[in-house]
GUKEKE-497541 format. One record per residue (C-alpha): residue number from 1; x, y, z. Coordinates in steps of 0.001 Angstrom, whole numbers, always signed. Example, Ala and Ser with C-alpha at 12.3 -4.5 7.8 and 13.67 -1.06 7.14 Angstrom:
<loses>
   resi         u         v         w
      1    +12300     -4500     +7800
      2    +13670     -1060     +7140
</loses>
This chain:
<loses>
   resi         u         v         w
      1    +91882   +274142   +152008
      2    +90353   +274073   +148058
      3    +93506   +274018   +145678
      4    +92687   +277520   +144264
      5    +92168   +279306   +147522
      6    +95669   +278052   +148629
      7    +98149   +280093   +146939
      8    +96180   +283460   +147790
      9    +95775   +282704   +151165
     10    +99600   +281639   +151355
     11   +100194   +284906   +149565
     12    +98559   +287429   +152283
     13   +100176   +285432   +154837
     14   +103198   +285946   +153191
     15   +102832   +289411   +152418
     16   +102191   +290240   +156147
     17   +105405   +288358   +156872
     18   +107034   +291119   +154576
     19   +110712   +289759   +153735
     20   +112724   +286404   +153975
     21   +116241   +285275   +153517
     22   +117217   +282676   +151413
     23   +120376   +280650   +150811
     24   +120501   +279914   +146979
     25   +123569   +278462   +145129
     26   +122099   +280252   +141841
     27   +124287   +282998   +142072
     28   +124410   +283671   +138344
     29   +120901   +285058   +138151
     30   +120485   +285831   +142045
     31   +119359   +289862   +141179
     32   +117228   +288687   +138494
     33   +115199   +286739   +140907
     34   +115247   +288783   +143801
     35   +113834   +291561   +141562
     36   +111283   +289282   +140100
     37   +110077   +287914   +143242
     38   +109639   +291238   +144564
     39   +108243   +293187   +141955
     40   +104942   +290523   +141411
     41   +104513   +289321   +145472
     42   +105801   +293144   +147268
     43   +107633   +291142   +150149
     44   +111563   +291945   +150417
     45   +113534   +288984   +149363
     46   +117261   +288694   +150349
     47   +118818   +285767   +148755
     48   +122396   +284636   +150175
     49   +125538   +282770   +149324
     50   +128322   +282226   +151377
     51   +130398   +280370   +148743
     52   +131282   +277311   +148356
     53   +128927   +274435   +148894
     54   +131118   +273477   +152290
     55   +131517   +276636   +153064
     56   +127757   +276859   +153241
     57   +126816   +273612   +154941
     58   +129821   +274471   +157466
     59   +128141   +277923   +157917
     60   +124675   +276791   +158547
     61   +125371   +273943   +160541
     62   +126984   +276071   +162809
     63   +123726   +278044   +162806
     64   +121314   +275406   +163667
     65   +123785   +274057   +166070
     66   +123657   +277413   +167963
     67   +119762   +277890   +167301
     68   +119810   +280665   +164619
     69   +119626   +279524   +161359
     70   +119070   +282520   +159232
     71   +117773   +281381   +155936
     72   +114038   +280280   +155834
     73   +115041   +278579   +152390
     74   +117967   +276720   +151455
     75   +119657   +274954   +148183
     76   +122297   +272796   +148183
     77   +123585   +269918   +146371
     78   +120565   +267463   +146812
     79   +122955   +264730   +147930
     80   +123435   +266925   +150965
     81   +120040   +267832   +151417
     82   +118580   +264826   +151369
     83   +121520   +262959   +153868
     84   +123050   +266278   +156000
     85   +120688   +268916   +155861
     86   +118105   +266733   +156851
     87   +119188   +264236   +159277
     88   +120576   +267527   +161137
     89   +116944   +268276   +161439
     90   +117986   +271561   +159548
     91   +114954   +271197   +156773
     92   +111406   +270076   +156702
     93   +108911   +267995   +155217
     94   +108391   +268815   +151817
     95   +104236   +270018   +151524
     96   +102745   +267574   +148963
     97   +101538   +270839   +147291
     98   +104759   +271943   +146801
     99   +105957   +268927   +145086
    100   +103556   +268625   +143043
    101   +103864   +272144   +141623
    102   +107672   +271298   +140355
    103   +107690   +271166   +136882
    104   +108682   +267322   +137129
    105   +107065   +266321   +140875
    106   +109275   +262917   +140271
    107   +112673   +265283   +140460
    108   +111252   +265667   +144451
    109   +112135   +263879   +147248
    110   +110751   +263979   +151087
    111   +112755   +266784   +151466
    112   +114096   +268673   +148557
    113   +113262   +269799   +144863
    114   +115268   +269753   +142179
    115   +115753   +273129   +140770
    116   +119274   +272922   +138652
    117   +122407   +270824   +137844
    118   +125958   +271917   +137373
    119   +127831   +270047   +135001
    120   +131607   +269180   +135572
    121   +134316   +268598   +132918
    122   +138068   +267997   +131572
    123   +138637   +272051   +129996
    124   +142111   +273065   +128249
    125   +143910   +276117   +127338
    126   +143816   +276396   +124077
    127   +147023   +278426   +123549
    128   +149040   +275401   +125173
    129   +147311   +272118   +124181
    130   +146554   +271937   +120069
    131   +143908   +270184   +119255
    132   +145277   +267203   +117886
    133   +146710   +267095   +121966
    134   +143582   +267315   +123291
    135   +142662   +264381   +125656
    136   +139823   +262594   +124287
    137   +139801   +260213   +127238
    138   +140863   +260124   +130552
    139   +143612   +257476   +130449
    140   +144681   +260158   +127657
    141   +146171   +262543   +130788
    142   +148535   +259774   +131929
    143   +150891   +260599   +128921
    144   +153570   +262437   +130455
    145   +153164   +265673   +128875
    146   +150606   +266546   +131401
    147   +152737   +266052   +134144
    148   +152314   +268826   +136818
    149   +150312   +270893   +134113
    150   +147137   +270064   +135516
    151   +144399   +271194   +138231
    152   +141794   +269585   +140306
    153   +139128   +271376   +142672
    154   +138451   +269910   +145976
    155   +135635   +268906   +147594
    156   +133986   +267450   +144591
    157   +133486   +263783   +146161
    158   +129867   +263500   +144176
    159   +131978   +264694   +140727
    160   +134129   +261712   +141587
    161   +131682   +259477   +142743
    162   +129349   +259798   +139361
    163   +132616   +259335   +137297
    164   +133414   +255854   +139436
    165   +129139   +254893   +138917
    166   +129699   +255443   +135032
    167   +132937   +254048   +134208
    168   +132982   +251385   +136110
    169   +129207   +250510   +135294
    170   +130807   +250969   +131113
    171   +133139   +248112   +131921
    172   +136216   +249992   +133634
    173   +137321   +247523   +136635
    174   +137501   +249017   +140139
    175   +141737   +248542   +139825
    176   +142152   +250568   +136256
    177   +139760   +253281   +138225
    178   +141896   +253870   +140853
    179   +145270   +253450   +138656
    180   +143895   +256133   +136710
    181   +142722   +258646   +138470
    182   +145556   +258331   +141136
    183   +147809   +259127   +138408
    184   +145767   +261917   +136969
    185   +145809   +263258   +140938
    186   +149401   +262658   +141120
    187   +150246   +265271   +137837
    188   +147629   +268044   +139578
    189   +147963   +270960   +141423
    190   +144777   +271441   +143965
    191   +142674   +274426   +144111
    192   +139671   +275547   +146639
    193   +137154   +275791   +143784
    194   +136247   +276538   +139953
    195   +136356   +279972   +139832
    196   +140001   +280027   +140799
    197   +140905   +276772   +138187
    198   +139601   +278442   +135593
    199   +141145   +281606   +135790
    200   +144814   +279658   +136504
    201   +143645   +277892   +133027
    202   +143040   +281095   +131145
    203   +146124   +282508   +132335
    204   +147645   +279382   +131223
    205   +149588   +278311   +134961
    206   +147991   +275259   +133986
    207   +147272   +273324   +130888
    208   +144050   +271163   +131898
    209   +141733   +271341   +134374
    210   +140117   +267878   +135488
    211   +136553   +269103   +137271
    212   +135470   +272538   +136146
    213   +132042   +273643   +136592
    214   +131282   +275010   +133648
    215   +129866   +278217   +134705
    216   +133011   +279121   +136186
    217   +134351   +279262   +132435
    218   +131741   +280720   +130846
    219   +132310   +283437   +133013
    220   +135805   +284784   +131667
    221   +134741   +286738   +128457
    222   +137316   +285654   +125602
    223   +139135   +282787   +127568
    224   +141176   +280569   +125650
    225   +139440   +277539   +127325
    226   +138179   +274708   +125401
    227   +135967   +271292   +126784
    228   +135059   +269951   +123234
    229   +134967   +267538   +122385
    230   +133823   +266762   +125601
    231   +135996   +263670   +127923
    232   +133845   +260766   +128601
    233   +130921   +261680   +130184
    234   +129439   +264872   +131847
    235   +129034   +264342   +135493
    236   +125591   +266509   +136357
    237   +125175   +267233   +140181
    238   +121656   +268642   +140776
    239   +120602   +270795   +143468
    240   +117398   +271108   +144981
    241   +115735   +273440   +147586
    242   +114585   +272825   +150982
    243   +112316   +274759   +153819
    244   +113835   +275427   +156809
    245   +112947   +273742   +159661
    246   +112636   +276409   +161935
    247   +111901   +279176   +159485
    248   +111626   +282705   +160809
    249   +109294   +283501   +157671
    250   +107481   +280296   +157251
    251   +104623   +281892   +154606
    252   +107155   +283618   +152429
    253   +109417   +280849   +152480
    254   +106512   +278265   +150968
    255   +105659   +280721   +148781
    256   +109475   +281232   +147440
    257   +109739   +277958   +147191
    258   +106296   +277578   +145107
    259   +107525   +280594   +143026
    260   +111130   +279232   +142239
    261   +109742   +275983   +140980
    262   +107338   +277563   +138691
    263   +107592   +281286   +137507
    264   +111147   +281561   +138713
    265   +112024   +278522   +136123
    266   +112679   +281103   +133010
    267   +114883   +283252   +134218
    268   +116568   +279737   +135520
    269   +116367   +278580   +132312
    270   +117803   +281656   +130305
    271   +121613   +280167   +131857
    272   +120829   +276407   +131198
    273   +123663   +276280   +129284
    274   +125624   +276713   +132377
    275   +123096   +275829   +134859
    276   +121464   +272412   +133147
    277   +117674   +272072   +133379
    278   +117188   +268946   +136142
    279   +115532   +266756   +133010
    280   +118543   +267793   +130634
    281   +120096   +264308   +129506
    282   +122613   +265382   +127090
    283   +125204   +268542   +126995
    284   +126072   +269622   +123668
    285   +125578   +265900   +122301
    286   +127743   +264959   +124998
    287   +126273   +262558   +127668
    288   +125888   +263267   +130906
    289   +126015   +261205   +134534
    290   +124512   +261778   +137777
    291   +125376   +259861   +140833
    292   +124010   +257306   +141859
    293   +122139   +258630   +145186
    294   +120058   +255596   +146615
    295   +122684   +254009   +148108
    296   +124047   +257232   +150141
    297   +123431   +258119   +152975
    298   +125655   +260675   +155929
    299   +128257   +257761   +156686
    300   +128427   +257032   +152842
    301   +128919   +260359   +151897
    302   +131885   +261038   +154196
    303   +133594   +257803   +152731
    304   +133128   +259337   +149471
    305   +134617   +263173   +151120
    306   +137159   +260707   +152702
    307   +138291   +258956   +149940
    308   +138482   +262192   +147998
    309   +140510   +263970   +149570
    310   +142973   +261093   +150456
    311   +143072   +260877   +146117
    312   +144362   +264399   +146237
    313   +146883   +264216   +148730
    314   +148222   +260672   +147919
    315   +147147   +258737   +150664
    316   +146372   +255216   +150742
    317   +142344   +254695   +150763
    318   +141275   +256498   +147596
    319   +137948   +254871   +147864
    320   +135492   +253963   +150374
    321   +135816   +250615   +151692
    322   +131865   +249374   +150781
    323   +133911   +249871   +146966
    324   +136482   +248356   +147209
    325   +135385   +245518   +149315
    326   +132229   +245090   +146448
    327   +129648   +245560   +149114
    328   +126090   +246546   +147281
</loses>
């Protein structure tokens, strides 16, 4: 079909589909969009989020493993779509159209877009840490005043994987990583996400929080929190959207996914401070990391989940063996 008789043919076919559901992990502007998309296409848009990003994969895994996935689009963390989502034959092909439509086609892969990053940082309270205290480095939280006065979210393997790419690839030996951050695990407390790490930090339970998406802060009008100047390096982990494989509104879905890569990007972009534009390469001056995906796959990825977790309860193998045995 001609390029300019595509989207209007994709559009009836759409609009005789009449609504979709979508699983979107931009929950900042989620009405925004789903007011948008209706008001200029007419076709009932539901967009849903579970929660966390394991809560979600758990949740639609479950789904396809029964038959009845629900959402006809879903975003994730592109590590996962790319390596879970679609080895679990849960997503589809990517339509060359599509791709090329993103605002950067080279931010695509065979099965996802990029649409956003969240960045991750060190934050304080302010009303406990002064700022000639304030950790300027990470070795900085081994002094012993941070002892037990700091927090760590789980399920971040990727946040602790781009920090491991960077500082190691800056010189940092695979030993001093490990030292480190097994000490910095040691002196935290473990919570289920950001939202609830950054409200301990503005009530001041804790002092420092070592991985808090930064949207979770921004979100607490007046908090006390500070992350300048920024610790090392920004870890960015990008998300990207996907079709579903079995889609129940296959149209609509192509054309919400055409839409959110092109006229939904504004109303994306009016929260890139918290939710980082996929070509952003600095964050308030500070730079920022991604990890390093072409070497991950599903097996790789748990020994990255794996090795997390075993950092947060002190166990022995806090990272995955192809690491520490220098495999490429």
């Amino acid at each position: 079909m001609p390029a300019n008789e595509r989207l209007p043919a994709l559009v009836r076919a759409a609009q005789a589909e009449g609504s979709l559901t979508v699983n979107l992990r931009a929950d900042l502007v989620a009405p925004e969009l789903e007011r948008a998309f209706e008001d200029q296409y007419g076709i009932d848009l539901q967009i849903v989020n579970p929660g966390t990003a394991r809560i979600t994969r758990q949740q639609i895994l479950q789904e396809a493993r029964a038959g009845k996935v629900r959402s006809d689009v879903i975003e994730s963390y592109v590590h996962e779509m790319d390596t879970i989502y679609a080895e679990s034959h849960v997503i589809t092909h990517l339509p060359r159209f599509l791709r090329e439509s993103a605002l950067d086609p080279s931010l695509t892969t065979e099965f996802s877009a990029e649409t956003f990053q969240y960045p991750f940082l060190v934050a304080w309270n302010t009303q406990r840490v002064a700022a000639a205290e304030a950790p300027r480095r990470f070795e900085d939280l081994l002094n012993p005043r941070w002892a037990n006065r700091l927090v760590m979210v789980q399920n971040y393997e990727m946040w602790y994987k781009a920090l491991f790419d960077r500082l190691t690839g800056d010189g940092m030996s695979v030993e001093e990583f490990e030292r480190v951050f097994r000490h910095i695990a040691a002196d935290s407390n473990v919570t289920s996400s950001s939202n609830p790490a950054s409200a301990f930090l503005a009530s001041g339970q804790y002092t420092a929080g070592i991985n808090i998406n930064l949207n979770s802060i921004t979100r607490i009008d007046g908090a006390p929190i500070a992350f300048e100047p920024v610790v090392g390096a920004v870890p960015l982990l990008p998300n990207g959207i996907g079709l579903a494989r079995d889609a129940h509104h296959p149209a609509a879905a192509l054309l919400f996914a055409h839409w959110y890569l092109t006229d939904g990007v504004p109303i994306l972009q009016e929260e890139q401070f918290i939710q980082q534009s996929p070509n952003e390469t600095r964050l308030d001056g500070a730079p920022v990391v991604r990890p390093e995906l072409d070497d991950l796959d599903s097996a790789r990825l748990q020994e990255w989940r794996e090795a997390y977790d075993a950092l947060l309860r002190g166990g022995d193998e806090v990272l995955p063996a192809y690491v520490r045995g220098g495999t490429p």
